[in-house]
C-alpha positions in Angstrom: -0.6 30.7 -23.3 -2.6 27.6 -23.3 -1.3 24.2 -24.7 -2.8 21.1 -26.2 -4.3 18.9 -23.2 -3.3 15.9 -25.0 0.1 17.2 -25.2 1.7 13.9 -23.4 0.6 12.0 -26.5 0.9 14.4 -29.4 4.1 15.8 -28.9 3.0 19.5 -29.2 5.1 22.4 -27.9 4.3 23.8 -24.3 5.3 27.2 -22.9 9.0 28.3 -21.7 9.1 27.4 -17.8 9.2 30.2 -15.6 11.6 31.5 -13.3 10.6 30.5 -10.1 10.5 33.9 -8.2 7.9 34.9 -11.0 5.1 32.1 -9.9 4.9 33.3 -6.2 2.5 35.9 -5.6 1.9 37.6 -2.1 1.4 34.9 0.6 -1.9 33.7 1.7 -1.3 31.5 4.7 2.9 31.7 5.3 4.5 35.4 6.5 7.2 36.7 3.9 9.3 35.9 7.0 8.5 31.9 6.9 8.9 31.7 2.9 12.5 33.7 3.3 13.1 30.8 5.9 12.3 28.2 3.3 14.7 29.8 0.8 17.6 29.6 3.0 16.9 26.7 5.0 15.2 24.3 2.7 12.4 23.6 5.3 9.7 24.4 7.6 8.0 22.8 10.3 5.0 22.8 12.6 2.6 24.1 10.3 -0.8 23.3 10.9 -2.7 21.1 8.7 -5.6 19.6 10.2 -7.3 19.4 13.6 -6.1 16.8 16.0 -9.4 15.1 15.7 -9.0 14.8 12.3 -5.4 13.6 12.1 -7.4 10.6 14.1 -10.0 10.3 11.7 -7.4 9.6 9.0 -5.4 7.4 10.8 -8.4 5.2 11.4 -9.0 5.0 7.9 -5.5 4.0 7.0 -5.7 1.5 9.5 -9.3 0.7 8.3 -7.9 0.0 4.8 -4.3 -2.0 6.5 -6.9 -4.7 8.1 -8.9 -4.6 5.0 -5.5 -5.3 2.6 -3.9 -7.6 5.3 -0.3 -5.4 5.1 1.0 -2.4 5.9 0.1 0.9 4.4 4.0 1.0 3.2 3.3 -1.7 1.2 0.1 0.0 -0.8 -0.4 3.3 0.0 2.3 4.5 -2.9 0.9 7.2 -5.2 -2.6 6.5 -2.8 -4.8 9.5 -3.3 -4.9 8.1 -6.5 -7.0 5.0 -5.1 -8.5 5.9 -1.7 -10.5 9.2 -0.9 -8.9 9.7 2.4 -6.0 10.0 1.1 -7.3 12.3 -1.4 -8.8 14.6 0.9 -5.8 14.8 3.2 -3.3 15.8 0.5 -5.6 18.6 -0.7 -6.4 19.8 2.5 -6.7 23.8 2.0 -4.1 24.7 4.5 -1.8 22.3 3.0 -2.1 23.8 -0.6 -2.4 27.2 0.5 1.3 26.7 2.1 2.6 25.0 -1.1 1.4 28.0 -3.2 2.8 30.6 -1.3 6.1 28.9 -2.7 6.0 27.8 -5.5 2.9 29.2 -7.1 -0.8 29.0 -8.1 -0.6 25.8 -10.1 0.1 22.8 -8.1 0.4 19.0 -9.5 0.8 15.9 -6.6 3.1 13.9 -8.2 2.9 11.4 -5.3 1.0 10.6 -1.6 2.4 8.1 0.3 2.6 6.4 3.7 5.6 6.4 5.6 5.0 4.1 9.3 7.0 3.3 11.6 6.0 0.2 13.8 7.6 0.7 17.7 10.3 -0.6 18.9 11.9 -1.6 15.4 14.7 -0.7 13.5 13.5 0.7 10.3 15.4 3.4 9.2 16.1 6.0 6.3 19.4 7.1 5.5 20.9 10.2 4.4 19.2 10.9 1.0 18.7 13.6 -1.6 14.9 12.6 -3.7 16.1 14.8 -6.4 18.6 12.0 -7.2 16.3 9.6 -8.2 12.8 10.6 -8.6 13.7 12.0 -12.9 12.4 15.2 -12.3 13.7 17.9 -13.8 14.3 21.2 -13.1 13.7 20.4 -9.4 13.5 24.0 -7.8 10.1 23.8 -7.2 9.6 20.7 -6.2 8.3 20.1 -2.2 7.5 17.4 0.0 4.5 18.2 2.6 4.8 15.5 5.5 2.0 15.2 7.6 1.5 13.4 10.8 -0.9 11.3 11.7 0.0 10.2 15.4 2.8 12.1 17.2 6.1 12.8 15.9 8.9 12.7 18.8 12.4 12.1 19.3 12.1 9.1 20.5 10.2 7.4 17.3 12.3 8.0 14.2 11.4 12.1 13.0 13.1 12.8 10.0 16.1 15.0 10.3 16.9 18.0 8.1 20.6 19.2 7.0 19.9 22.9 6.9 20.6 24.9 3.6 22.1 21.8 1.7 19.1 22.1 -0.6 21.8 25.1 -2.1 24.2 23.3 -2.6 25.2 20.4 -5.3 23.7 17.5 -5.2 26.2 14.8 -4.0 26.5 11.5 -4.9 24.3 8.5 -3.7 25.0 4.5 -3.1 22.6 2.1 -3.5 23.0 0.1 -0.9 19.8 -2.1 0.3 20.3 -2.4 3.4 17.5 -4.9 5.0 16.1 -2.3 7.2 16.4 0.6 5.1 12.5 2.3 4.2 14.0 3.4 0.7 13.5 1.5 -2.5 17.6 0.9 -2.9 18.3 1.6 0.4 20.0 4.8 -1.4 22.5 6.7 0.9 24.7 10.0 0.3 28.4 9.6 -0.2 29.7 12.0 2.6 32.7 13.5 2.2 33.3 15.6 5.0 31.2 14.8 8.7 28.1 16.6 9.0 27.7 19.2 11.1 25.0 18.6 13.7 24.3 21.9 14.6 22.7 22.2 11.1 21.0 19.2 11.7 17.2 19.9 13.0 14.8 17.1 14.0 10.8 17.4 12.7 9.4 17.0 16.2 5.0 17.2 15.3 1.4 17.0 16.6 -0.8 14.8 14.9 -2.1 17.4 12.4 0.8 20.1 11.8 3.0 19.7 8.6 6.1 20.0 7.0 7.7 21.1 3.9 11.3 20.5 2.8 12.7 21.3 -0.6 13.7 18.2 -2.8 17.6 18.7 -2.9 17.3 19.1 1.2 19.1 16.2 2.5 16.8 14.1 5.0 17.1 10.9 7.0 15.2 9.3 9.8 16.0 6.8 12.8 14.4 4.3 14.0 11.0 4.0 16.1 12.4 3.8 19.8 8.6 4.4 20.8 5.5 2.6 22.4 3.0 3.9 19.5 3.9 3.6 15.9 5.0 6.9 13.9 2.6 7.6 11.0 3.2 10.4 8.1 1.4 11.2 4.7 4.0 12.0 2.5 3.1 14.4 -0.6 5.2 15.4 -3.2 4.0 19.0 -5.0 5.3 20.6 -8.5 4.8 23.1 -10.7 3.4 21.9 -14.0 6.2 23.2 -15.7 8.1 20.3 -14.1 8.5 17.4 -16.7 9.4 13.7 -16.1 13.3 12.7 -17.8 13.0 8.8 -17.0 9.9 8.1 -18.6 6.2 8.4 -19.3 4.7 9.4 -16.1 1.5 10.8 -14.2 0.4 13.8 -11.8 -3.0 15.0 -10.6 -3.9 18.0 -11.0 -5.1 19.5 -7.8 -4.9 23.8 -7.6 -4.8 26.0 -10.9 -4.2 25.3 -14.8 -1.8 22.8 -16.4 -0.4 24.3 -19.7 2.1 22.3 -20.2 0.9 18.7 -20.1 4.0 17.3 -19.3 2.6 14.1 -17.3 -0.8 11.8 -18.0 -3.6 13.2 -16.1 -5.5 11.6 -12.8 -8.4 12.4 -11.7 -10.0 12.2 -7.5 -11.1 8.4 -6.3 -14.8 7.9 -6.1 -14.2 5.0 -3.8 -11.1 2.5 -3.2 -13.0 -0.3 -5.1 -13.8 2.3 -8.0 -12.7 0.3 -11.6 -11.6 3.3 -12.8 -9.4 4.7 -9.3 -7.9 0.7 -9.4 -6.8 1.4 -13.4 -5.5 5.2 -12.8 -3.7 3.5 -9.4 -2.3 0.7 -10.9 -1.1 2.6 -14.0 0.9 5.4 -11.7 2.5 2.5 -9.8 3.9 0.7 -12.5 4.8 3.6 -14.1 7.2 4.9 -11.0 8.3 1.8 -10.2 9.9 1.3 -13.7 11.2 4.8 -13.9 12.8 4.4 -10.2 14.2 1.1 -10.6 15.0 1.3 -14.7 19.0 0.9 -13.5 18.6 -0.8 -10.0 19.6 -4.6 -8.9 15.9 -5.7 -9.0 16.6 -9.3 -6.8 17.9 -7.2 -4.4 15.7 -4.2 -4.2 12.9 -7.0 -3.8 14.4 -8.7 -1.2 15.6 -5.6 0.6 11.3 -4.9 0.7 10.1 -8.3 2.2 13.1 -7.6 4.9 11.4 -4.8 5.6 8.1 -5.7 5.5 8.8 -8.8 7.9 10.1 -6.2 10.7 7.2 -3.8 10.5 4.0 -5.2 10.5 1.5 -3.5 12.3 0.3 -4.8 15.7 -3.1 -4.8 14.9 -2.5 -7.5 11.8 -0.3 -9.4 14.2 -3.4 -9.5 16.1 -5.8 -10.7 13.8 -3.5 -13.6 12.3 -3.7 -15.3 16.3 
């Protein structure tokens, strides 16, 4: 059944949302065997996404659009398909969505595209964290990350790390702690309260082009860059429509399938960076997450913990062109 498209406004009933085992459909690009792995694991890594070349291609453009800004694409490529048609066109890439709907279904909303970099040899980190906690999504089962790399992802420049299978179990508690070096907004980190195993810990080792996907309750973290070249991902954050925002008004793209539930404000694919209406729907999306994530958050401090960060990783190539 079909609802209102202006249901975010009018207040009109959508649909019951579906059990998730009833959206998935045979596989078209993962083997039964790799969406069983998911389940029980909460990840998967190494698939392929793009060609090498490509993976170039779009780093080029990101750095392209860093000397353009003057900063680092941390700093503005937050909800960024939404602005700049690179980033479009990565997060929709075919293999990308046809890996997402094998698990959670035909109809696929990006709720976010972001950059995550790395500069070398600094000490940028993220800790221990759980997105479910704070990203006012809710119900979260079908909610998946796709991390794609755009230079090479080792062990020696900050990968992220997976807990294996703690996507199943409850989600535990998280400090905010804003740290100066810490990537995340509060510098959010679990409350352990028992050591972590580390043989269930498994480092996302990629090529520039392969991919991976974790589940939203999966505890992550990442170290920092220990490298000579910096460590660039896309991150992009998939739901099922059915999925509807508990901290506030909020926006998703839709980018595979139907929406009938019209839970978020719709946005559309950039023409062009400098497009008046990509600036509106980009500046609208950003104000609108950054009031839902930081609605109970120390804002002095959350803002300084970002210029600490910013200060320690700023691309070479802007270093450059300031001399």
């Amino acid at each position: 059944a079909s609802c209102c498209p202006f249901v975010a406004l009018c207040g009109c009933q959508p649909p019951a949302a579906p059990n998730m085992s009833d959206l998935r459909v045979t596989p078209k690009t993962l083997t039964e065997k790799q969406v069983h792995k998911f389940d029980d694991d909460g990840f998967l890594i190494g698939l392929p996404a793009i060609s090498a070349e490509e993976a170039r291609q779009f780093r080029a453009e990101l750095e392209a659009a860093e000397a353009d800004r003057g900063e680092s694409s941390n700093a503005f490529l937050l909800e960024g398909h939404t602005r700049w048609p690179f980033m479009h066109k990565l997060a929709t890439s075919p293999a990308i969505l046809d890996a997402v709907e094998d698990l959670i279904g035909p109809n696929l909303l990006i709720w976010d595209a972001q950059a995550f970099v790395k500069e070398p040899r600094t000490p940028s980190f993220v800790s221990w964290h759980q997105d479910t906690n704070y990203w006012g999504l809710d119900p979260d089962d079908g909610i998946v990350t796709a991390w794609v790399a755009l230079s090479d992802v080792t062990a020696a420049n900050g990968p992220m790390e997976f807990l294996r299978g703690s996507h199943l179990e409850p989600v535990r508690p998280q400090e905010d702690t804003y740290e100066g070096t810490n990537m995340l907004s509060r510098g959010q980190e679990i409350v352990w309260e028992k050591p972590i195993d580390p043989n269930e810990v498994h480092q996302v080792i990629l090529a520039p082009g392969q991919f991976s996907l974790h589940h939203v309750r999966l505890a992550h973290k990442s170290g920092p860059n220990q490298g000579s070249d910096r460590r660039i991902g896309i991150a992009i954050r998939f739901m099922p429509p059915h999925v509807r925002p508990v901290l506030g008004q909020d926006c998703a793209m839709l980018v595979r399938g139907e929406d009938p539930y019209g839970h978020f404000l719709s946005e559309v694919a950039p023409k062009a960076a400098d497009d008046p209406e990509a600036v509106r729907q980009y500046e609208r999306t950003r104000r609108m997450k950054a009031e839902n994530y930081m609605q109970d958050a120390d804002q002095k401090r959350g803002e300084e913990r970002a210029r600490a960060v910013a200060e320690v990783n700023v691309p070479a190539h802007l270093r450059a062109a300031k001399l």
